[in-house]
N, CA, C and O atoms as a CHARMM CRD file, in Angstrom:
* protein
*
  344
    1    1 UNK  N     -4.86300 -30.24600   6.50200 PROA 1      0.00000
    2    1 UNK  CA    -5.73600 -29.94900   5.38500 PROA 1      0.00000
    3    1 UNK  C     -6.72600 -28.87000   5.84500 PROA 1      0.00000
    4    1 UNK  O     -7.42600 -29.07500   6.83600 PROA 1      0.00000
    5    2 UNK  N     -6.80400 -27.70900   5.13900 PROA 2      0.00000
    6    2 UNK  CA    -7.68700 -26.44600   5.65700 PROA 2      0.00000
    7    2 UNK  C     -9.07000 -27.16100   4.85700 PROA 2      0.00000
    8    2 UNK  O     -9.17300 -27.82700   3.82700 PROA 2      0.00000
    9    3 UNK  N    -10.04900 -26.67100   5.86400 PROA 3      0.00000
   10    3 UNK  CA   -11.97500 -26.76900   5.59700 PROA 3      0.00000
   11    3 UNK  C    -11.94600 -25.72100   5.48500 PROA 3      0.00000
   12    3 UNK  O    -11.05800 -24.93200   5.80700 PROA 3      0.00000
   13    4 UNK  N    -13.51000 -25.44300   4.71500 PROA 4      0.00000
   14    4 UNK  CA   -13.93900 -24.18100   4.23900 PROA 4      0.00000
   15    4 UNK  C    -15.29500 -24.49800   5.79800 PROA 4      0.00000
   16    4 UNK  O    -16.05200 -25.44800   5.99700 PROA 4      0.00000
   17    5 UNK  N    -15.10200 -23.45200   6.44500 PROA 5      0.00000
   18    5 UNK  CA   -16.41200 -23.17500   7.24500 PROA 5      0.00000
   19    5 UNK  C    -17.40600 -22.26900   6.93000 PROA 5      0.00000
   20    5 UNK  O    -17.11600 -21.08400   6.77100 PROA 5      0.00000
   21    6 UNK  N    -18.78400 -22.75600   6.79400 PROA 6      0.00000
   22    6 UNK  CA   -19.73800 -21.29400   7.13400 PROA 6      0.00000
   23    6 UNK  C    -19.39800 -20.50100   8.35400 PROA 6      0.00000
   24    6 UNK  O    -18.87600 -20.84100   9.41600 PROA 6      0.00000
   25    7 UNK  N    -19.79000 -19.47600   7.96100 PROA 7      0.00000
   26    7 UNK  CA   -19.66300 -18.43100   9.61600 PROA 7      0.00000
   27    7 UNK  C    -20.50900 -18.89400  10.15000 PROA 7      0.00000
   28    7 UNK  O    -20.02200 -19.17400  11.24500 PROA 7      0.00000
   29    8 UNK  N    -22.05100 -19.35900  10.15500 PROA 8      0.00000
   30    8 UNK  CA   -23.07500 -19.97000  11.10700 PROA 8      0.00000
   31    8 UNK  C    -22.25300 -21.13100  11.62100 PROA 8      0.00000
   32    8 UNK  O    -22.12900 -21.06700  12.84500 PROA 8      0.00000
   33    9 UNK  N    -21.73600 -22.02800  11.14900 PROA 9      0.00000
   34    9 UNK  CA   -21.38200 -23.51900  11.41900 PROA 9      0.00000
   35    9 UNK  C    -19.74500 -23.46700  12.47400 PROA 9      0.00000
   36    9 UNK  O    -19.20600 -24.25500  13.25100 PROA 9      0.00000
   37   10 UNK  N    -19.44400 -22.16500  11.97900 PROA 10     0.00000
   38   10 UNK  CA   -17.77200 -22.15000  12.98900 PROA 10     0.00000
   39   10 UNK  C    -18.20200 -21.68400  14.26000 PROA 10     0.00000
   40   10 UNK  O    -17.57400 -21.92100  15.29100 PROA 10     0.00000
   41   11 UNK  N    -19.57600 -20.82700  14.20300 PROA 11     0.00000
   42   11 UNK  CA   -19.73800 -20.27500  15.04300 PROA 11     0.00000
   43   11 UNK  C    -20.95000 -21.01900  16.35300 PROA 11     0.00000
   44   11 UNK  O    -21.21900 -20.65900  17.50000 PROA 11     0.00000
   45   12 UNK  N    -21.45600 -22.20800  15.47000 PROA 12     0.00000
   46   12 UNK  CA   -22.34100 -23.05300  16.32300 PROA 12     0.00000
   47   12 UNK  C    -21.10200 -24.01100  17.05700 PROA 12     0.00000
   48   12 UNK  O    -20.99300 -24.21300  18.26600 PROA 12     0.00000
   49   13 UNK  N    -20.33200 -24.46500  16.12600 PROA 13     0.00000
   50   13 UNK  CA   -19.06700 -25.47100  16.65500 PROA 13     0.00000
   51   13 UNK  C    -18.30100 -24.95700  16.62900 PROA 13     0.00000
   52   13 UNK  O    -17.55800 -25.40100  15.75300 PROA 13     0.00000
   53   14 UNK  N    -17.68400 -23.70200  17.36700 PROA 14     0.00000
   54   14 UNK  CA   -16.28100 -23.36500  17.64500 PROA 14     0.00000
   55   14 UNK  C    -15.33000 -24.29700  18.59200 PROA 14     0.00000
   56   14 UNK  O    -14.12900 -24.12400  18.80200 PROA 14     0.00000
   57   15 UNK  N    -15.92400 -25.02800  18.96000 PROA 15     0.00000
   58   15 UNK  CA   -14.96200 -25.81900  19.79400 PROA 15     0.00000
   59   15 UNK  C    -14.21500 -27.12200  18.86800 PROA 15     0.00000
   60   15 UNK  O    -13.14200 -27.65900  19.14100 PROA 15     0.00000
   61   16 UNK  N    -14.78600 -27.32400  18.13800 PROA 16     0.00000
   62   16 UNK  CA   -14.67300 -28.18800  16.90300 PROA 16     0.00000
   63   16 UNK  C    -13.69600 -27.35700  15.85000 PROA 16     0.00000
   64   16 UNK  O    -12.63100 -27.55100  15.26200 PROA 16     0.00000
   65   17 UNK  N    -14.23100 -26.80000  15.91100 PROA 17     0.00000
   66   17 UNK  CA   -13.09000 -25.46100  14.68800 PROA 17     0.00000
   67   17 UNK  C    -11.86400 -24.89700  15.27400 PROA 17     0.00000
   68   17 UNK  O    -10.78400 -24.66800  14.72900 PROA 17     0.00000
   69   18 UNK  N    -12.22300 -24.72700  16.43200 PROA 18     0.00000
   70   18 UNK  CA   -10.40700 -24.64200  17.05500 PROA 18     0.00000
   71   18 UNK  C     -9.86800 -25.54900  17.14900 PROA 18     0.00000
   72   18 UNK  O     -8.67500 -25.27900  17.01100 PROA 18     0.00000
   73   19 UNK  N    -10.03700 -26.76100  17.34600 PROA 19     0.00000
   74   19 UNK  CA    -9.26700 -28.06100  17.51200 PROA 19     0.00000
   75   19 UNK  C     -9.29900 -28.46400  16.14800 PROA 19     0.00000
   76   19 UNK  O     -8.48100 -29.37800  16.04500 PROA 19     0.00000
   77   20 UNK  N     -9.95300 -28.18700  14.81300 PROA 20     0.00000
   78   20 UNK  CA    -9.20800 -28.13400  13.53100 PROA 20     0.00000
   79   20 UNK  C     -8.38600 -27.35000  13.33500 PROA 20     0.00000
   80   20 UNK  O     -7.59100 -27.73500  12.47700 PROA 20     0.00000
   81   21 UNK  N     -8.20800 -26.50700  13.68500 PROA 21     0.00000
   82   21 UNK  CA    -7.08500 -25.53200  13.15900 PROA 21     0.00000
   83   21 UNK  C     -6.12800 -25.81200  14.01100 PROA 21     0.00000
   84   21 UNK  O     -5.04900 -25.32600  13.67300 PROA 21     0.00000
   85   22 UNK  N     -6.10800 -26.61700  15.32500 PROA 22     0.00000
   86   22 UNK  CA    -4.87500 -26.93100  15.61000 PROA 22     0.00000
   87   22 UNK  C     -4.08000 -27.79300  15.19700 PROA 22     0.00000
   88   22 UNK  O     -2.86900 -27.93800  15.03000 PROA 22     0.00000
   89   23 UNK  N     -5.41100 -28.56600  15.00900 PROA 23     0.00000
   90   23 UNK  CA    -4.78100 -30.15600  14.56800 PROA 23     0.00000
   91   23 UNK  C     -4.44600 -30.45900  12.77100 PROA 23     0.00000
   92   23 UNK  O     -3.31600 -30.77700  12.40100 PROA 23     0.00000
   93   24 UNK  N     -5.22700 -30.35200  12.11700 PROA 24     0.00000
   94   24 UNK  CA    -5.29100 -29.84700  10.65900 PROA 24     0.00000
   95   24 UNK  C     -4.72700 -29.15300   9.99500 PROA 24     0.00000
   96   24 UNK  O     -4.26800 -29.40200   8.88000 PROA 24     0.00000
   97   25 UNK  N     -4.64900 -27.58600  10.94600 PROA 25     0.00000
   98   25 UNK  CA    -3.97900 -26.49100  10.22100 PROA 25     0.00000
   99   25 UNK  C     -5.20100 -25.42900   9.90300 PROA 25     0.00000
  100   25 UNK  O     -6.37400 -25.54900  10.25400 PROA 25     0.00000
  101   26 UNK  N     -4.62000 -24.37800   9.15800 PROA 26     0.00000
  102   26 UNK  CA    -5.75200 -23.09200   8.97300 PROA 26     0.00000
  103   26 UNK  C     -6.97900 -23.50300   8.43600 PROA 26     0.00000
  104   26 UNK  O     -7.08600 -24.23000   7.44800 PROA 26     0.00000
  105   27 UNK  N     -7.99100 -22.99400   9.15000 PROA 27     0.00000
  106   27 UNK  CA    -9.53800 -23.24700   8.84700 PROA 27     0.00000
  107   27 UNK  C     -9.84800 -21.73000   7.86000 PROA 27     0.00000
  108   27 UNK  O     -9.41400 -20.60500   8.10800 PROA 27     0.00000
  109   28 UNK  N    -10.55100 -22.06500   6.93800 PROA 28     0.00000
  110   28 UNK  CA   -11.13300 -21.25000   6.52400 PROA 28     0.00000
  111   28 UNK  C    -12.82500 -20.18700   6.42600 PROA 28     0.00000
  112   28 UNK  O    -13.52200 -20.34200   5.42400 PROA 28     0.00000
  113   29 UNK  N    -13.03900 -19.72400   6.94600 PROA 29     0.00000
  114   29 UNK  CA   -14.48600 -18.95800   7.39000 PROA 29     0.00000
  115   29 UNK  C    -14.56200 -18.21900   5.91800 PROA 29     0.00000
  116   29 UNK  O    -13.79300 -17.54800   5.23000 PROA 29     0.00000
  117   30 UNK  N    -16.22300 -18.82400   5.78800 PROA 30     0.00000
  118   30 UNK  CA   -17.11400 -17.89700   4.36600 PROA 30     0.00000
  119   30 UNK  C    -17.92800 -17.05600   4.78500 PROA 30     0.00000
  120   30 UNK  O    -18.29900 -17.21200   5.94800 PROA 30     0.00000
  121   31 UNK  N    -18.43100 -16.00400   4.08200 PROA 31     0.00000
  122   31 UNK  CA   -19.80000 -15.63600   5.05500 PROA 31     0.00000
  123   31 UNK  C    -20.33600 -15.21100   3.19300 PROA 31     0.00000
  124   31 UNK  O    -19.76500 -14.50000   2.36600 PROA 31     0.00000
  125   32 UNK  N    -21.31800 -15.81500   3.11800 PROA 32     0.00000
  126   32 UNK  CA   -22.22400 -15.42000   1.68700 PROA 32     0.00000
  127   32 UNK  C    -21.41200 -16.20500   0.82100 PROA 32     0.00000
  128   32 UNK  O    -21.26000 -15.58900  -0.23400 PROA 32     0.00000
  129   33 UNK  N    -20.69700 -17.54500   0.81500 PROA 33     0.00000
  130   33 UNK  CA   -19.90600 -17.93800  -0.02700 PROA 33     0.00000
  131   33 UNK  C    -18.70500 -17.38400  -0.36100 PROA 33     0.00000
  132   33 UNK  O    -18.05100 -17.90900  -1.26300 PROA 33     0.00000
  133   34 UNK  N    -18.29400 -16.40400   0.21400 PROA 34     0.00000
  134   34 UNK  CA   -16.80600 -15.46500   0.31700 PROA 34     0.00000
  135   34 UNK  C    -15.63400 -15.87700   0.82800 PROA 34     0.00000
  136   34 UNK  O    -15.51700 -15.21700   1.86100 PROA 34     0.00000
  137   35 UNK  N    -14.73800 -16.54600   0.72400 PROA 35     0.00000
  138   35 UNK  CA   -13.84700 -16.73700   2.00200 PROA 35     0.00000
  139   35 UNK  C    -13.66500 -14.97500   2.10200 PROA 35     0.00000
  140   35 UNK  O    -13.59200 -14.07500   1.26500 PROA 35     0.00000
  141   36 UNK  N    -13.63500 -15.05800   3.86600 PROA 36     0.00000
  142   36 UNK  CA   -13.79100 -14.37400   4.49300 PROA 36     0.00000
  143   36 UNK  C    -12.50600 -13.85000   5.44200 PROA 36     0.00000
  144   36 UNK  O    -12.14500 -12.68000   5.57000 PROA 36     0.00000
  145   37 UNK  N    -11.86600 -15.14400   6.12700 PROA 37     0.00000
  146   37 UNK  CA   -10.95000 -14.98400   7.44800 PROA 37     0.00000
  147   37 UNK  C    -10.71500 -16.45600   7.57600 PROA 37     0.00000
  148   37 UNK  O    -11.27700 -17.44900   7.11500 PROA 37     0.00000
  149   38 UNK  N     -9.41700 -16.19900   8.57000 PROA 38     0.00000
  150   38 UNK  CA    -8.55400 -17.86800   8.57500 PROA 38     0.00000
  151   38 UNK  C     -8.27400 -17.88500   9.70700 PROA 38     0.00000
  152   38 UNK  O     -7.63600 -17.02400  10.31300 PROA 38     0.00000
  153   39 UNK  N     -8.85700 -19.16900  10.24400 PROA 39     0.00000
  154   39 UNK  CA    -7.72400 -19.26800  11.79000 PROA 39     0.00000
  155   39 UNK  C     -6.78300 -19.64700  11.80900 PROA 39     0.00000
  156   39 UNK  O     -7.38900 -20.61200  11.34500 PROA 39     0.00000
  157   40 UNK  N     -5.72700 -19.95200  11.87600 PROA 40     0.00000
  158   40 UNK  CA    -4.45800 -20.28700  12.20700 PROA 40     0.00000
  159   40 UNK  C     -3.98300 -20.41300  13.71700 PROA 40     0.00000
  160   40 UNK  O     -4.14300 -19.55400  14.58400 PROA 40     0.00000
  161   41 UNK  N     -3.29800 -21.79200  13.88200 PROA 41     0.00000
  162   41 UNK  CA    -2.90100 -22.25700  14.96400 PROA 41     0.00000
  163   41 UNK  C     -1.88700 -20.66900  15.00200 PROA 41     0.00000
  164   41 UNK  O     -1.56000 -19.90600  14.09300 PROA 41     0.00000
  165   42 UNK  N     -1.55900 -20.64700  16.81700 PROA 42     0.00000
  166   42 UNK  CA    -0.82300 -19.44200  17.30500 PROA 42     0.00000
  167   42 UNK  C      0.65000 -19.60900  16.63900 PROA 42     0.00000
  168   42 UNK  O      1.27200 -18.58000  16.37200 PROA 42     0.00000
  169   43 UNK  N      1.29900 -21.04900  16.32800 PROA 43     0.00000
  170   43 UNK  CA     2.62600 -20.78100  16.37500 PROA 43     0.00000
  171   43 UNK  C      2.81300 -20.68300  14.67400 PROA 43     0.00000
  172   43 UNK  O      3.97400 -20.68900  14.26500 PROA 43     0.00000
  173   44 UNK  N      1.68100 -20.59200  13.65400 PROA 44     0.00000
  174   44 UNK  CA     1.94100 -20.27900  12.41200 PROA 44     0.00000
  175   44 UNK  C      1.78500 -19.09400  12.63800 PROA 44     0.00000
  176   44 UNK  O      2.73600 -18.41100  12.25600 PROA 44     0.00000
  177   45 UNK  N      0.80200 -18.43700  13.20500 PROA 45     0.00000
  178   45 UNK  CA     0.85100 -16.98400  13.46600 PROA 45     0.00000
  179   45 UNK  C      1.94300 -16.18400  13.51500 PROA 45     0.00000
  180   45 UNK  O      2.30400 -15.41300  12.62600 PROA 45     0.00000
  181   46 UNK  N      2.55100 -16.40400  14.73500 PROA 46     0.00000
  182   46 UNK  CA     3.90800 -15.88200  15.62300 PROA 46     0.00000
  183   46 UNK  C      5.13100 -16.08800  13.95900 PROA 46     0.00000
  184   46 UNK  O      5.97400 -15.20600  13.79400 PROA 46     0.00000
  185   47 UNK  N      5.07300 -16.97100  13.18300 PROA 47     0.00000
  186   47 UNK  CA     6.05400 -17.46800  12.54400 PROA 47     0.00000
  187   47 UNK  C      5.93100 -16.05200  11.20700 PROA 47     0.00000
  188   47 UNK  O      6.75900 -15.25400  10.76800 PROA 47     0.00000
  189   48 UNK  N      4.48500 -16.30200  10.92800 PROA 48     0.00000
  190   48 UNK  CA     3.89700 -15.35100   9.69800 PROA 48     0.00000
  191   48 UNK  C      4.27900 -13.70300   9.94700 PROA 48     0.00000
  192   48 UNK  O      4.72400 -12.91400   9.11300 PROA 48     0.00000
  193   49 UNK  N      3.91900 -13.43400  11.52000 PROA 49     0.00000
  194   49 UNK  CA     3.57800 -12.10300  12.13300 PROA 49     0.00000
  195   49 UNK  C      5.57500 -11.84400  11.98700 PROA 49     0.00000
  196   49 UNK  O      5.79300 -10.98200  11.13600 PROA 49     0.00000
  197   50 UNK  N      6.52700 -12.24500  12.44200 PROA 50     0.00000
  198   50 UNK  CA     7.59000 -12.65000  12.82300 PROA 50     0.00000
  199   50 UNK  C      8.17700 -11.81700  11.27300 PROA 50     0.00000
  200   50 UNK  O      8.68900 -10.71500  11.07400 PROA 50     0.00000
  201   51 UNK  N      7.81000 -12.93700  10.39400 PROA 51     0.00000
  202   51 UNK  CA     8.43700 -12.93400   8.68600 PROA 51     0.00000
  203   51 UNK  C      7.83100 -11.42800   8.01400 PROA 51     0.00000
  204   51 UNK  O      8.32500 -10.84000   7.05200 PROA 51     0.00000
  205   52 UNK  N      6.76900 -11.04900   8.71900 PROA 52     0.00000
  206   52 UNK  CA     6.59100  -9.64300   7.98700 PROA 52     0.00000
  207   52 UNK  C      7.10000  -8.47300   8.52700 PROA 52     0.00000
  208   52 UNK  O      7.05000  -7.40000   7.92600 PROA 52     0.00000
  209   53 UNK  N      7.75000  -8.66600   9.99400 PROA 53     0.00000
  210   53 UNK  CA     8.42400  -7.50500  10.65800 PROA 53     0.00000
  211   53 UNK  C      9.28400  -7.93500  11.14000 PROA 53     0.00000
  212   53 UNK  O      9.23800  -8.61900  12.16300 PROA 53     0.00000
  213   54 UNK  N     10.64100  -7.53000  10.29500 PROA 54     0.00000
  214   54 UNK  CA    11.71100  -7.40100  10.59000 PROA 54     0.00000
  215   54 UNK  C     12.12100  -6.79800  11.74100 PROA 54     0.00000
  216   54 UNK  O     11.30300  -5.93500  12.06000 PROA 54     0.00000
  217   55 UNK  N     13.35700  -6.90500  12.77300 PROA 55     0.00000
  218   55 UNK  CA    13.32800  -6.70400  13.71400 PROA 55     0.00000
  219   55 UNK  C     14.81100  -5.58400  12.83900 PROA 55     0.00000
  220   55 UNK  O     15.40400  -5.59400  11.76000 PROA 55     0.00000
  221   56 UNK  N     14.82800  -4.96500  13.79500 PROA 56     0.00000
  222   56 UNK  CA    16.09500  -3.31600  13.81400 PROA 56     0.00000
  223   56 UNK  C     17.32000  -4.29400  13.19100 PROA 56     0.00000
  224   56 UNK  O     17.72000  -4.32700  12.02700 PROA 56     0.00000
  225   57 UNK  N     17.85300  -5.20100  14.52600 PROA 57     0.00000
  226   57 UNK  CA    19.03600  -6.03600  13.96800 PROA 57     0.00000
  227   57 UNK  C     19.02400  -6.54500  12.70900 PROA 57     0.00000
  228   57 UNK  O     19.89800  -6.14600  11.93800 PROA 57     0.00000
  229   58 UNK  N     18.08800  -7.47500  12.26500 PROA 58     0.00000
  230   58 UNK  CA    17.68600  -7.96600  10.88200 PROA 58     0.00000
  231   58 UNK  C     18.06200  -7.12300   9.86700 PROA 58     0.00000
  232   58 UNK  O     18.94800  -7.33700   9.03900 PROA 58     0.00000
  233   59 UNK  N     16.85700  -5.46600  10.02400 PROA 59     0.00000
  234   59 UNK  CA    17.32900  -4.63000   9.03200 PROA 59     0.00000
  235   59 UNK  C     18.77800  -3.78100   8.78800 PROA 59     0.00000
  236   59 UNK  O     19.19600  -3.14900   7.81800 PROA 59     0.00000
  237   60 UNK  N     19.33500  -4.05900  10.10400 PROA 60     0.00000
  238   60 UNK  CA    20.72800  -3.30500   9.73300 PROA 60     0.00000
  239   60 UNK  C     22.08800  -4.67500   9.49100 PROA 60     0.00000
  240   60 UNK  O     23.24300  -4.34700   9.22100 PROA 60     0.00000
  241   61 UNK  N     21.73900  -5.90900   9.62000 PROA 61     0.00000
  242   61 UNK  CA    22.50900  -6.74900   8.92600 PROA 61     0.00000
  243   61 UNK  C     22.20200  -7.45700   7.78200 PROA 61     0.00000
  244   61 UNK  O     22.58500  -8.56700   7.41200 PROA 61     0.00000
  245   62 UNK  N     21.15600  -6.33300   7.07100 PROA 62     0.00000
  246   62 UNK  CA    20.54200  -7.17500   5.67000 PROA 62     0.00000
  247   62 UNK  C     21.79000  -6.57100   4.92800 PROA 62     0.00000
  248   62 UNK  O     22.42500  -5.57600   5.27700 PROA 62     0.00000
  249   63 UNK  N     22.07800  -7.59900   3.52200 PROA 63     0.00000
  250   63 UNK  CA    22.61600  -7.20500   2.35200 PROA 63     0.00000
  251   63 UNK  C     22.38300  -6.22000   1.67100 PROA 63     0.00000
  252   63 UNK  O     23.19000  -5.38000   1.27400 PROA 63     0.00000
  253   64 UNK  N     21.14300  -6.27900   1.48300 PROA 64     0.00000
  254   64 UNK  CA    20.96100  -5.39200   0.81100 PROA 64     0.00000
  255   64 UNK  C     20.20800  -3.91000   1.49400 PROA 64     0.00000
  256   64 UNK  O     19.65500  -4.36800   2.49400 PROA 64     0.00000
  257   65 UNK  N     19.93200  -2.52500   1.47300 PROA 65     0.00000
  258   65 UNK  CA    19.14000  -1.61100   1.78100 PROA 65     0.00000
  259   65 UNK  C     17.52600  -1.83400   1.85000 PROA 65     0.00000
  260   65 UNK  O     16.72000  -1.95500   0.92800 PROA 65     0.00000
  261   66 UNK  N     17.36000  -1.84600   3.06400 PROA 66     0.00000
  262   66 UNK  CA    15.37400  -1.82600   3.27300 PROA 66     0.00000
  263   66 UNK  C     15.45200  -0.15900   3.78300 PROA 66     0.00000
  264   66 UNK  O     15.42100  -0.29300   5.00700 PROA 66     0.00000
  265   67 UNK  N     15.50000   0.69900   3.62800 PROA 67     0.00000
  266   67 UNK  CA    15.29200   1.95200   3.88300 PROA 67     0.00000
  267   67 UNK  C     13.60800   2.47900   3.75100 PROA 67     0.00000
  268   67 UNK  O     13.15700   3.49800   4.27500 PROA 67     0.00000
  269   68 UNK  N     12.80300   1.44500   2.86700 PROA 68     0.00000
  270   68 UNK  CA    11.39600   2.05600   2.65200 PROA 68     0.00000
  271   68 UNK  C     10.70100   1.38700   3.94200 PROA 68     0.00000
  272   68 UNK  O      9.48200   1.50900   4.06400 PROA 68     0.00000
  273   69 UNK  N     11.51600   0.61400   5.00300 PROA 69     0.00000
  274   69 UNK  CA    10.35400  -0.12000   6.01200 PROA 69     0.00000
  275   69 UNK  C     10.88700   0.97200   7.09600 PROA 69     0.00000
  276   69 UNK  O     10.42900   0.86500   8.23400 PROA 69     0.00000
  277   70 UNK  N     11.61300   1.78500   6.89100 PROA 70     0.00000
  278   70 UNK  CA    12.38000   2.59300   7.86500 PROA 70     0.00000
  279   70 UNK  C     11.45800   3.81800   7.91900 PROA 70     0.00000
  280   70 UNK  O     10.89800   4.08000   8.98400 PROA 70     0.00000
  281   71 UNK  N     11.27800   4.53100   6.91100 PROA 71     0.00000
  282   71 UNK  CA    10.68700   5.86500   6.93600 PROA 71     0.00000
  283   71 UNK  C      9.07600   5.68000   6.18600 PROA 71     0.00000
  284   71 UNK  O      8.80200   4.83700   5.33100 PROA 71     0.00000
  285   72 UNK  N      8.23000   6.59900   6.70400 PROA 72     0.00000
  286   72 UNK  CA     6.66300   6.02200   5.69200 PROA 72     0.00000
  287   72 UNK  C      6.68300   6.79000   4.23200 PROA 72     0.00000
  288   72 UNK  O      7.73400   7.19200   3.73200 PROA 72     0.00000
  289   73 UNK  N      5.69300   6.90700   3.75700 PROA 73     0.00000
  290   73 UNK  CA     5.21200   7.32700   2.28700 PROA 73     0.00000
  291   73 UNK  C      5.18300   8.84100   2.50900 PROA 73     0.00000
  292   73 UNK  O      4.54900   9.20800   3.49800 PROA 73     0.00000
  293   74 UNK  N      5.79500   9.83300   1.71200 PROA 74     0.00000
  294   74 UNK  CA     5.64600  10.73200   1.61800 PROA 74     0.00000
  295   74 UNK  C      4.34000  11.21600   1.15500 PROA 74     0.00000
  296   74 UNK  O      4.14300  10.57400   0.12400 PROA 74     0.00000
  297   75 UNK  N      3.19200  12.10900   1.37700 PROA 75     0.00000
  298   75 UNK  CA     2.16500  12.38600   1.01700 PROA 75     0.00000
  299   75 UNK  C      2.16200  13.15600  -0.01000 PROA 75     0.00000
  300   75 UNK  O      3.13000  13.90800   0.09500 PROA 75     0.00000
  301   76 UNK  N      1.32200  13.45800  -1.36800 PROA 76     0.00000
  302   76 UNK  CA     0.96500  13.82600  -2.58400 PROA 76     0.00000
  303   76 UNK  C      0.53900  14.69600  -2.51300 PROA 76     0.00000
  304   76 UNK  O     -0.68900  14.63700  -2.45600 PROA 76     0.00000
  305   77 UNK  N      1.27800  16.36100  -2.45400 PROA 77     0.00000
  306   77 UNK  CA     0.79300  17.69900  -1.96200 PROA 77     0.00000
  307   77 UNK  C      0.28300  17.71900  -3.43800 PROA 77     0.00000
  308   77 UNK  O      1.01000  17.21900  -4.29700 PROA 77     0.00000
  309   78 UNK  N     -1.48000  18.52000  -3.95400 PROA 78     0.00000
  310   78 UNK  CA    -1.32300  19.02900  -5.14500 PROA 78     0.00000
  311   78 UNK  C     -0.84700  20.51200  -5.03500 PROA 78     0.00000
  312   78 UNK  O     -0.85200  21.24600  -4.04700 PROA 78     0.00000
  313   79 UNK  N     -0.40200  20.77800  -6.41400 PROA 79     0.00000
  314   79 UNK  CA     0.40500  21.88100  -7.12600 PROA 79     0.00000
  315   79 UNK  C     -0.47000  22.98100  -7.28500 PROA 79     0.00000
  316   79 UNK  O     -1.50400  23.00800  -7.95200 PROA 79     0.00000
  317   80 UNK  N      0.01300  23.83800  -6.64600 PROA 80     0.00000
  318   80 UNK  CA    -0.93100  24.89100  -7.13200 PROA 80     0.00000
  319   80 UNK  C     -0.43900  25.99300  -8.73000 PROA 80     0.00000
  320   80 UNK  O      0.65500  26.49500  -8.98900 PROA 80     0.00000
  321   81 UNK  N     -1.57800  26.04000  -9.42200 PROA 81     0.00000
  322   81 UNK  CA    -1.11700  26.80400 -10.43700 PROA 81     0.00000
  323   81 UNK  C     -0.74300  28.53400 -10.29300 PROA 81     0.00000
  324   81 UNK  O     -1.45400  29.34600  -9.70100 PROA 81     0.00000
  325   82 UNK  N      0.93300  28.92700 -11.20200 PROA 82     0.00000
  326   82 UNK  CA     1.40700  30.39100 -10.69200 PROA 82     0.00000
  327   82 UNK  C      0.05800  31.17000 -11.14000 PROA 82     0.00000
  328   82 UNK  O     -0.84600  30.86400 -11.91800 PROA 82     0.00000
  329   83 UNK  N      0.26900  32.16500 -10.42400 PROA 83     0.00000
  330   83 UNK  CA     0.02800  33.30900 -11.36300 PROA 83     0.00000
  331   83 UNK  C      0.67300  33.73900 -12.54400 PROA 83     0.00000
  332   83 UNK  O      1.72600  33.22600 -12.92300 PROA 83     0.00000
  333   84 UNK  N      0.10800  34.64500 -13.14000 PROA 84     0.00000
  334   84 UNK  CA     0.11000  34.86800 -14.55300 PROA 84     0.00000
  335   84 UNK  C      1.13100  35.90300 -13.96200 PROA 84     0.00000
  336   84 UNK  O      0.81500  36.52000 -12.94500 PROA 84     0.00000
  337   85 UNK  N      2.19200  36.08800 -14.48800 PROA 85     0.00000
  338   85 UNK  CA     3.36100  37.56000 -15.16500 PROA 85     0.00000
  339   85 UNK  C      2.80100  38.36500 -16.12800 PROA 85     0.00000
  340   85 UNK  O      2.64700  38.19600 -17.33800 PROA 85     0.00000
  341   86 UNK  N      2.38800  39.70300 -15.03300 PROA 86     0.00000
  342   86 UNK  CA     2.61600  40.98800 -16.45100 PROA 86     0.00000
  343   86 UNK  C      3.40400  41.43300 -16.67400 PROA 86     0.00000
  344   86 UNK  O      3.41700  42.23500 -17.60800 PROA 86     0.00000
């Protein structure tokens, strides 16, 4: 079960707040009433970090084409206007 922490209170009892997030699961940090940031035990990490980057093999035995994680965003040259024809 994730807690909502103040940032003063995670940060007076961090030793308490890491051993929730191990034991419990992701802690949650506010700062001004905001959630803010999450701890997460290392091996949800590794699992999360893992699921968002595909590894080379992955992408070349997917079904379908990932070609946009392959190459980046082309940048948005503006257009310059011609000159006028006499």
């Amino acid at each position: 079960m994730s807690r909502k922490w103040q940032v003063q209170e995670a940060k007076a009892r961090f030793s308490e707040f890491l051993e929730a997030s191990r034991v419990d699961g992701p802690q949650i940090v506010t700062k001004r009433g905001v959630e803010t940031a999450v701890l997460v035990p290392i091996a949800q990490w590794r699992k999360l970090e893992h699921a968002a980057t595909p590894d080379l093999k992955e992408l070349l035995l997917a079904p379908q084409a990932r070609t946009e994680q392959l190459t980046p965003p082309r940048a948005q040259r503006p257009r310059r206007t011609p000159a006028p024809v006499e």
